[in-house]
C-alpha positions as CSV (number, residue, x, y, z in Angstrom):
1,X,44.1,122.6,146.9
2,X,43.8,125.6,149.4
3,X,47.4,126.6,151.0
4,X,48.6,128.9,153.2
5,X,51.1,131.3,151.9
6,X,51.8,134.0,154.6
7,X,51.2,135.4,157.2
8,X,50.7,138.6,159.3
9,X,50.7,139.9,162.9
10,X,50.1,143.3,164.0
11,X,48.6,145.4,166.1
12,X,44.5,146.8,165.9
13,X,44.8,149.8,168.3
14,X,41.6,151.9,167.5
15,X,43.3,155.1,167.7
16,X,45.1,153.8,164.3
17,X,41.8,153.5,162.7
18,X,40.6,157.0,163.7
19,X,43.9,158.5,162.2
20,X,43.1,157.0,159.0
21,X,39.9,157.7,158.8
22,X,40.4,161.5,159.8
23,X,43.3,162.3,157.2
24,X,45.6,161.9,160.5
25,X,48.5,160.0,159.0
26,X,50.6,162.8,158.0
27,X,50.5,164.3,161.5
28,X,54.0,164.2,163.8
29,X,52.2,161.6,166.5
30,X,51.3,159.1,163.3
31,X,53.3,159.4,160.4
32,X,56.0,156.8,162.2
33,X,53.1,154.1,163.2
34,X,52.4,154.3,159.7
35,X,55.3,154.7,157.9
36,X,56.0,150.9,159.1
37,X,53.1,149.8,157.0
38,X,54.0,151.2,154.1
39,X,56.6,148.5,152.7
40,X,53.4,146.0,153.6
41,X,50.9,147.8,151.5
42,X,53.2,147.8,148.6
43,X,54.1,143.8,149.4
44,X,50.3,142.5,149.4
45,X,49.5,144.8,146.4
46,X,51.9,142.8,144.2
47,X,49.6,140.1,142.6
48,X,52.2,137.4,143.8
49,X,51.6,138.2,147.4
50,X,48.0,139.3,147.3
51,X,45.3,136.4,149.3
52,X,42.7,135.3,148.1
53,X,41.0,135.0,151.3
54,X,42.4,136.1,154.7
55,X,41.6,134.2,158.2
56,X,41.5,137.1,160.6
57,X,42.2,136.3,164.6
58,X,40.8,139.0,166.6
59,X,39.4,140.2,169.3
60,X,35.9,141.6,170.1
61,X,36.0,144.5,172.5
62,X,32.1,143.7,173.9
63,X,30.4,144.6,170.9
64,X,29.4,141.2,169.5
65,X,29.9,139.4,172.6
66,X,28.9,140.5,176.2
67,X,29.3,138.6,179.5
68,X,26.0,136.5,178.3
69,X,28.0,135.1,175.7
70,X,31.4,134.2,175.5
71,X,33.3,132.0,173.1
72,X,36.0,131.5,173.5
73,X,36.6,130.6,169.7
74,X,34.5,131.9,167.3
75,X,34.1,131.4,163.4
76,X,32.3,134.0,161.1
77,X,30.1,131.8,158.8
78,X,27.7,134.4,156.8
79,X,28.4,136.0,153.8
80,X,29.0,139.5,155.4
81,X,29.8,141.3,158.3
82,X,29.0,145.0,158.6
83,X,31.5,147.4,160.8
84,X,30.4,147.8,164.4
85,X,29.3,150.8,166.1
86,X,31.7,150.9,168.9
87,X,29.7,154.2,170.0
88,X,30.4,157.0,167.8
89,X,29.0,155.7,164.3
90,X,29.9,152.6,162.2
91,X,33.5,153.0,160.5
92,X,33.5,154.4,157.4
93,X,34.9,151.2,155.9
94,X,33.8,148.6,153.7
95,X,31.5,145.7,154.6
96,X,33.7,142.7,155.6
97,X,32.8,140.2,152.8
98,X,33.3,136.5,153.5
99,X,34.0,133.7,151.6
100,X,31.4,131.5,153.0
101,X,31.7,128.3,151.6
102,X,35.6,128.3,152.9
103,X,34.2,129.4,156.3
104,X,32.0,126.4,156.8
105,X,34.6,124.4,155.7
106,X,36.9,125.2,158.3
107,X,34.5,125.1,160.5
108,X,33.7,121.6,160.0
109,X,37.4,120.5,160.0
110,X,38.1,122.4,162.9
111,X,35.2,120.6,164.9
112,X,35.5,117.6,163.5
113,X,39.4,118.0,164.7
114,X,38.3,118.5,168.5
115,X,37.9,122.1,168.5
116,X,34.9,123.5,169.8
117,X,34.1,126.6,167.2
118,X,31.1,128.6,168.4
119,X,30.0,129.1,164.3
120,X,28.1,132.9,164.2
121,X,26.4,133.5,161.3
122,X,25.5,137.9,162.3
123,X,27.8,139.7,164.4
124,X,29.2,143.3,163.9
125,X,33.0,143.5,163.5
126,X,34.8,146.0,165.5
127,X,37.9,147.7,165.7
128,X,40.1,144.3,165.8
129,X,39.4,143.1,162.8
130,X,39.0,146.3,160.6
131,X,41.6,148.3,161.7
132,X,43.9,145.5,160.5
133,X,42.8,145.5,157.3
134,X,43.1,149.2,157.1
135,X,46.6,149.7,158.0
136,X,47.2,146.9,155.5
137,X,45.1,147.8,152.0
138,X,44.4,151.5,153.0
139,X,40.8,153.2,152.1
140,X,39.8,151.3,149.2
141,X,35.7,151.0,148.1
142,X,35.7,147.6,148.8
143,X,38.1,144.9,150.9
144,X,40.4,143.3,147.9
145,X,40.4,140.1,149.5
146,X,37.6,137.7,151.5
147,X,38.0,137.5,155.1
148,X,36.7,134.8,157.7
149,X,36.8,136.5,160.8
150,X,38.1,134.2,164.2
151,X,37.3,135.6,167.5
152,X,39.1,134.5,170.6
153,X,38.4,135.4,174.0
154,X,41.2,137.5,175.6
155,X,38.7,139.6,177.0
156,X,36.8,137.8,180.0
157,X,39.3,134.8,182.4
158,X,39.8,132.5,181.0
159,X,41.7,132.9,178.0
160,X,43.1,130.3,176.1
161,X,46.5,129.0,176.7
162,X,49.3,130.0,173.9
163,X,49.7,126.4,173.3
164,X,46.0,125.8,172.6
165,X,46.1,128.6,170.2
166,X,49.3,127.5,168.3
167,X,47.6,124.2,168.1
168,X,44.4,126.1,166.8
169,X,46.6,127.6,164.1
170,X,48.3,123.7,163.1
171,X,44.7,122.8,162.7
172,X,43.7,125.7,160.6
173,X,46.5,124.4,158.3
174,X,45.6,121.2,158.3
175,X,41.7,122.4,157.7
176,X,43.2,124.7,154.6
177,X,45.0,122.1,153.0
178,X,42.3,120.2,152.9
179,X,39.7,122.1,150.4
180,X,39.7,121.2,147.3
181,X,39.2,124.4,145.6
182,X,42.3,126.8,144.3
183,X,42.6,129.2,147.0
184,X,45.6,131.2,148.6
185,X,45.3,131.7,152.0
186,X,47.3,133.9,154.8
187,X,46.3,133.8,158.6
188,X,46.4,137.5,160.2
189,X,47.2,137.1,164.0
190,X,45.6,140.8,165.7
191,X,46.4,142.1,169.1
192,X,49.1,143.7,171.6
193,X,52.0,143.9,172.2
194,X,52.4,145.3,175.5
195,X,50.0,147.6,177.1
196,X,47.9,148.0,180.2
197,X,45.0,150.1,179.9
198,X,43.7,150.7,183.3
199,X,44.9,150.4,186.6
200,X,48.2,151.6,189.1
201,X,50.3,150.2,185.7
202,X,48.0,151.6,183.2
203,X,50.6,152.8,180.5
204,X,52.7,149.9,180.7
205,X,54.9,148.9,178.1
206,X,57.8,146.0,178.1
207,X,60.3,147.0,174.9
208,X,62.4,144.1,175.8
209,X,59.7,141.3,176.2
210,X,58.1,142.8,172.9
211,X,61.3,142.4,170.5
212,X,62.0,138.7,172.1
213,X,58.4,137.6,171.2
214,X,59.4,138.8,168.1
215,X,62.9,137.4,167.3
216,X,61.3,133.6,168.4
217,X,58.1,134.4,166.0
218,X,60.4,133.0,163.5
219,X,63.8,131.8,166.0
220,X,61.8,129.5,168.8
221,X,58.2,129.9,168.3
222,X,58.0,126.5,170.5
223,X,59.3,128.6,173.4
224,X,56.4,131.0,172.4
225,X,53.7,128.6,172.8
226,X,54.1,128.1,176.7
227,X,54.4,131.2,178.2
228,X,52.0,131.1,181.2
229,X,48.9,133.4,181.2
230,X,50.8,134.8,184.5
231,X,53.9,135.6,182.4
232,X,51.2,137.6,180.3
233,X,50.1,139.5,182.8
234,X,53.2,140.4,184.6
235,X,55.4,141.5,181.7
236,X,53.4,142.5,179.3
237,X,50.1,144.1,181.1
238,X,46.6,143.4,181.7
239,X,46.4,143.5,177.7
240,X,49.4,141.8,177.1
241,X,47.6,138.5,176.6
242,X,45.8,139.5,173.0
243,X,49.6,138.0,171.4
244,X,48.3,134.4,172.3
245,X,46.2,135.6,169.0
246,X,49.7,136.0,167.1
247,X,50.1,131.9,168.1
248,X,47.4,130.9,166.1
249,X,48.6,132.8,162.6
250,X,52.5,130.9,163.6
251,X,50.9,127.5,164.0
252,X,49.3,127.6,160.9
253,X,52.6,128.2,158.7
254,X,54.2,124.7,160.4
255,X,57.8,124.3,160.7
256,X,60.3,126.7,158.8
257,X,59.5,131.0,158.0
258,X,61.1,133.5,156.8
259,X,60.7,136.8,158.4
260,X,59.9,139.3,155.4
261,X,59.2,142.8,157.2
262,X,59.4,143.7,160.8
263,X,57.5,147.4,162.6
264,X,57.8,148.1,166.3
265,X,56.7,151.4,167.6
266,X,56.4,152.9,171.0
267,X,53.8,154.5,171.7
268,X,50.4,154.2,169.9
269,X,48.0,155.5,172.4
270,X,49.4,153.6,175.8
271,X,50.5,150.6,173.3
272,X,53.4,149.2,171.8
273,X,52.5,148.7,168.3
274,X,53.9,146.1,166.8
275,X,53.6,144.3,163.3
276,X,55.4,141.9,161.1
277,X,54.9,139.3,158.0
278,X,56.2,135.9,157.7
279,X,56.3,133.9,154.7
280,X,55.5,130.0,154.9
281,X,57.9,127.5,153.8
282,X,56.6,125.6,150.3
């Protein structure tokens, strides 16, 4: 059967994507963001660590969604998804391949579970999803892995609650575990940490509040799961919220983890830039 084997948070800052994609990385400003991804790149290479297929929580930054339409989970079911044009040309990435089957397979299981999955079959990915898998496998010609992409709404009030995500993320595992084909699976939480990007605290960032949600990833991820929206929004800025996505990759590996790699950084473009990898328990 399917299982989950790992799993990975980090940040999607665009900036991050435009200092790959313009030879930036050696430069004073980014050589320390990415330096943190480095021991990552090398880990998911190794054949033993390397998905099959990756379930990507993200957010969409009003390119596939608008105010006429907004899901507040949302499952990728086609076979591909091209990079968005978030107004100054499409990435120059590869095309987001899905595995498709798998997709409509957790889609059902999901549903079927009491979640209501808006299921898209065309949408543009933007920055949240492939800046991820950027800092993670580089510039390759192609994605080394499928990828089901999983929009939540952290954009428009109301969000979800971090406990409805974490529960999200138990019924991904349960959905996983139940298809009968070989597969090896991680869930990739997107998003945060602190940052407000507008406003009289526009360049907030909490370092504190950041490491703790960290530590309790692996030490009290219960705790995790009900911090109030307002907790959110006072500590960790108007942007803050996006970790709820982090919830959902934790759920899914159940009980017991073991923290493999840990990256904060401060700052990436008015955010804290954070990133780490868990393994699942067997």
């Amino acid at each position: 059967m399917a299982r989950i084997t790992a799993g990975v948070a980090t940040s999607h800052v665009p900036l991050l994507g435009v200092g790959i994609d313009q030879g930036k990385m050696e430069e004073d400003y980014f050589k320390p963001i990415y330096a943190g991804y480095e021991w990552s790149k090398r880990w998911i290479a190794d054949p033993e660590n390397k998905p099959d297929v990756v379930i990507l929580v993200y957010n969409d930054h009003a390119t596939a969604f608008d105010m006429n339409l907004i899901p507040t989970f949302a499952i990728g079911c086609a076979e591909e998804f091209q990079p968005a044009d978030e107004g100054w040309g499409r990435r120059p990435v590869p095309v987001v391949k899905n595995d498709a089957d798998f997709a409509w397979h957790l889609a059902q299981s999901l549903i079927l579970d009491e979640f209501d999955m808006t299921i898209i079959n065309k949408m543009d990915v933007d920055h949240g999803l492939t800046v991820p898998l950027s800092l993670m496998f580089g510039q390759p010609a192609e994605w080394p892995v499928k990828v089901v992409p999983l929009a939540v709404n952290v954009v428009t009030y109301p969000p979800p609650s971090g406990n409805r995500c974490y529960a999200l993320g138990e019924a991904i595992r349960n959905a996983v575990e139940s298809y009968d084909k070989d597969l090896k699976v991680q869930v990739w939480g997107t998003g945060g940490m602190s940052h407000q990007l507008q406003g009289p605290r526009a360049g907030l960032i909490n370092k504190e509040w950041d490491q703790r949600f960290l530590d309790d990833l692996t030490a009290d991820p219960l705790r995790l799961r009900h911090i109030p929206h307002i907790e959110y929004l006072r500590e960790t800025g108007s942007e803050g919220i996006e970790t709820v996505m982090w919830l959902i990759m934790r759920g899914a590996l159940g009980g017991d983890v073991k923290e493999l790699h840990r990256h904060y950084h401060v700052p990436g473009s008015n955010t804290a830039v954070g990133h780490i990898v868990l393994e699942a328990a067997p």
